[in-house]
C-alpha positions in Angstrom: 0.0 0.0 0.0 0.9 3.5 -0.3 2.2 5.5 2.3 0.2 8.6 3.1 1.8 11.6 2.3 2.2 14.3 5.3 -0.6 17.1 5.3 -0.1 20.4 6.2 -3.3 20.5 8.5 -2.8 17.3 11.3 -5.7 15.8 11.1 -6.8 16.4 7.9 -10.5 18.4 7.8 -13.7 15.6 7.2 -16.3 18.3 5.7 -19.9 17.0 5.1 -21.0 18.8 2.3 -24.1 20.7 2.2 -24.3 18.1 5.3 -25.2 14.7 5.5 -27.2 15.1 2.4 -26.8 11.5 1.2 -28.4 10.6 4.5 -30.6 14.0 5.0 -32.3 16.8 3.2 -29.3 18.3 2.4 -28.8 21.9 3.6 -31.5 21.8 7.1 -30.5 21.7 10.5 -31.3 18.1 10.7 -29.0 17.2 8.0 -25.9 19.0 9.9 -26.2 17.8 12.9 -26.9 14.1 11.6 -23.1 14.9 9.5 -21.4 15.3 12.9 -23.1 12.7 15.1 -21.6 10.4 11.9 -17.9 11.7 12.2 -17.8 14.8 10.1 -14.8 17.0 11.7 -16.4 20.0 9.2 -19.2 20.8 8.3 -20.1 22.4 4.2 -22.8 24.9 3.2 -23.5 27.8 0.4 -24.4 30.6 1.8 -26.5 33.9 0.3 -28.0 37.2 2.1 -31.4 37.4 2.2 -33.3 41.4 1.4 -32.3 42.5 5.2 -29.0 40.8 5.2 -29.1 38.1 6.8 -26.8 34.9 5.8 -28.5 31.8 4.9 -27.3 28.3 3.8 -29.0 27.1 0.6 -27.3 25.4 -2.5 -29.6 27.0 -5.6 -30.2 30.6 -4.0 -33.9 30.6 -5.4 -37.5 30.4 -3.7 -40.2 28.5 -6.0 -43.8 30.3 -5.0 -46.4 29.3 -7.4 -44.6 28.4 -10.7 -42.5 31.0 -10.2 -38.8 30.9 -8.9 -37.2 33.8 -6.9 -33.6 34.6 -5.6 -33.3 34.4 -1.7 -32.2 38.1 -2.1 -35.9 39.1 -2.8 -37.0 37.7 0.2 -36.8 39.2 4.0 -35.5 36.3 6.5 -39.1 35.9 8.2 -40.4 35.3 4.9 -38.4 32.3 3.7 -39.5 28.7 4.0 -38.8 26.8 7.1 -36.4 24.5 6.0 -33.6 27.1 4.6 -31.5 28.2 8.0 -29.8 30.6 8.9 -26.0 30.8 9.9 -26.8 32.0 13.1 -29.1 29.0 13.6 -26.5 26.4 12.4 -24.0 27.8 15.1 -27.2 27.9 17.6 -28.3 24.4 17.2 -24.6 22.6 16.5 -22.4 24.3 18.6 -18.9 25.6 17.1 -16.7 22.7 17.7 -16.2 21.8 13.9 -14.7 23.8 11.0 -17.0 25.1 8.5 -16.5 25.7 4.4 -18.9 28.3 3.3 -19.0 28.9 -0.1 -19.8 32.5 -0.8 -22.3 32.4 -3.8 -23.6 35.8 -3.0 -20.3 38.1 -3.3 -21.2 40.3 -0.5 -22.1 37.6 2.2 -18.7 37.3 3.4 -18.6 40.1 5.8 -22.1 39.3 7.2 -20.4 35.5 7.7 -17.4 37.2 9.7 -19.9 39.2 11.8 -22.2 36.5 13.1 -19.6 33.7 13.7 -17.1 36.4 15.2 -20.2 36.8 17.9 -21.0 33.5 18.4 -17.6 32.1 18.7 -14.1 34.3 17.5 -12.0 31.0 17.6 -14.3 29.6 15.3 -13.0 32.4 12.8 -9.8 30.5 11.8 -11.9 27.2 11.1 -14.1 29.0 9.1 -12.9 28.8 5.3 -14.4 31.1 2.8 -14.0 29.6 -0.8 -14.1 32.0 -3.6 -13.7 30.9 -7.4 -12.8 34.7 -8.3 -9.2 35.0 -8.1 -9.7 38.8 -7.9 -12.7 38.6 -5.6 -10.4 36.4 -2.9 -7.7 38.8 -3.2 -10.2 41.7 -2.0 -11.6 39.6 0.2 -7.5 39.5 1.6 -6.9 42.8 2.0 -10.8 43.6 3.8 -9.9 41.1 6.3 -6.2 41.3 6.3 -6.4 41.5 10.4 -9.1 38.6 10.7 -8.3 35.3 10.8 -10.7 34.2 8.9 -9.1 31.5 6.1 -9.5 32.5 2.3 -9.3 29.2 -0.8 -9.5 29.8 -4.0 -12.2 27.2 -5.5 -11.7 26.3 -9.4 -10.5 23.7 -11.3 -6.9 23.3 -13.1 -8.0 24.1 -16.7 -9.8 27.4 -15.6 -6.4 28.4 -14.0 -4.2 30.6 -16.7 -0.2 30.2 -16.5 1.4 27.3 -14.7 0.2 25.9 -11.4 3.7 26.7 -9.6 2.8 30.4 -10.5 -0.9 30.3 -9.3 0.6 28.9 -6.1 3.5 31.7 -5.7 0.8 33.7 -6.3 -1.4 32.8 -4.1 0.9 32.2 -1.2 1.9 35.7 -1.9 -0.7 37.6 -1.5 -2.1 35.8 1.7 -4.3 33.3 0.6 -4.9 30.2 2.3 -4.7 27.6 -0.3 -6.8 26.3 -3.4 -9.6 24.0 -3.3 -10.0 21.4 -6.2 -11.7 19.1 -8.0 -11.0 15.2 -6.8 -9.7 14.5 -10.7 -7.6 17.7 -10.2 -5.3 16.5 -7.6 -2.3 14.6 -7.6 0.4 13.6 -4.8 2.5 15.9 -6.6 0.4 18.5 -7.1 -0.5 18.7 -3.3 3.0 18.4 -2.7 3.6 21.5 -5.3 0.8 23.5 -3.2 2.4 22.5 0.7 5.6 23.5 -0.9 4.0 27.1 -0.5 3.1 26.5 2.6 -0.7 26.9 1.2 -3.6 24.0 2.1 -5.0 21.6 -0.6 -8.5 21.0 -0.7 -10.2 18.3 -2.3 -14.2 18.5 -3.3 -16.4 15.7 -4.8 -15.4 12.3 -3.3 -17.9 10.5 -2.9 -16.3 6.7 -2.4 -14.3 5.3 -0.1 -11.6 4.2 -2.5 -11.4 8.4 -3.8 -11.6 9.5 -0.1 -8.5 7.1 0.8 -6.8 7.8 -2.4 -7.2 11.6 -1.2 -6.3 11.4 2.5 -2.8 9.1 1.4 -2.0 12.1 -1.4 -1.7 14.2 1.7 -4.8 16.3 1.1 -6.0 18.7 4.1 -9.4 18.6 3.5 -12.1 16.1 1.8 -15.5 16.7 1.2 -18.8 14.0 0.8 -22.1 13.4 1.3 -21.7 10.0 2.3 -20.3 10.8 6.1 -20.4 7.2 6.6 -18.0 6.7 4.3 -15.6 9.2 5.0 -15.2 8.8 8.6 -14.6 5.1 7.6 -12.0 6.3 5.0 -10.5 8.6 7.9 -10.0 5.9 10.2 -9.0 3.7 8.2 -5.9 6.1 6.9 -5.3 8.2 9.9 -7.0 6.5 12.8 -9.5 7.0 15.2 -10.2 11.1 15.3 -9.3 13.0 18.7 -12.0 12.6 21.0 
């Protein structure tokens, strides 16, 4: 067998994506606290403001009333269904003793996300990873919270990325960002090994067997996402071991 490659981040992050939502309706309060009674170190949500700004975890960002659909943004918080939660409410209900991957699909959500899970726990800010897929939009995001802990990754895929990798990397690693968050088919041992090299964290979305979750852990990844917790916590333990109690 291979032997597992080191990762920067010891123990690599579990995130359940969008939840449990192979076991759960994905995106619901049910759904993320099933993910971490099954293992899930992290937990993996989209996040959008609603009309009086208040972030929300949904994976479409529309609101189907009648045959219409609507952007969340049209709607006030008390107005939305009863199954879309807010941030606030995940924290409330789960506690803040995971790390959380928000992706930012509204581009001005990210400073109402530093706001609410500075208040309900600041340590929670540097487990809290923002993923961006704008390269320019992460670099604002940077230099607005350049005294926050709060952890920035670039999400895209290799062939959307212009130049060579050992230049988005430098550049990157340069300008303060975290790391870059991937595709499963993106990554390689030697590409993660290219991005630690920087001292920047490799991310790795999409795995959804245990043979691709393994195969990611032993590449040295930091982070893997599923919706099948089951089958990541058995891929964790079975190439890292039992997690920390």
């Amino acid at each position: 067998m291979q032997q597992r490659l080191p990762s920067l981040l010891d123990p690599p992050i579990t995130f359940a994506h969008r939840g449990a939502r192979a076991h759960a309706p994905e995106n619901t309060l049910e759904s993320f606290e099933l993910a971490l009674r099954l293992g899930a170190a992290g937990l993996e949500s989209d996040v959008w403001l609603t009309a009086d700004r208040v972030p929300v975890l949904d994976h479409d960002g529309v609101v189907k009333t009648g045959l219409r659909k609507r952007p969340i943004s049209e709607f006030a918080r008390a107005d939305l269904p009863g199954h879309i939660p807010t941030l606030r409410e995940l924290l409330d209900a789960c506690g803040t003793g995971f790390s959380l991957s928000l992706d930012l699909k509204d581009p001005d959500s990210a400073a109402a996300i530093v706001e609410v899970v500075g208040e309900c726990d600041r340590s929670l800010l540097e487990r809290t990873w923002l993923c961006e897929p704008s390269l320019n939009r992460v670099l604002e995001l940077r230099e607005l919270f350049a005294d926050n802990p709060i952890r920035l990754l670039q999400t895209t895929r290799l062939e959307r990325i212009k130049g060579t990798i050992e230049r988005r990397a430098e550049y990157l690693a340069r300008h303060g960002i975290d790391g870059i968050n991937l595709h499963r088919t993106d990554w390689t041992g030697g590409l993660v090994a290219l991005f630690h090299r920087f001292e920047l964290v490799a991310f790795g979305w999409d795995m959804q067997h245990e043979h691709e979750l393994r195969e990611g852990l032993r590449m040295g990844l930091d982070a893997v996402y599923s919706d099948h917790v089951d089958r990541m916590s058995d891929a964790f333990r079975g190439e890292i071991g039992n997690p920390l109690p």
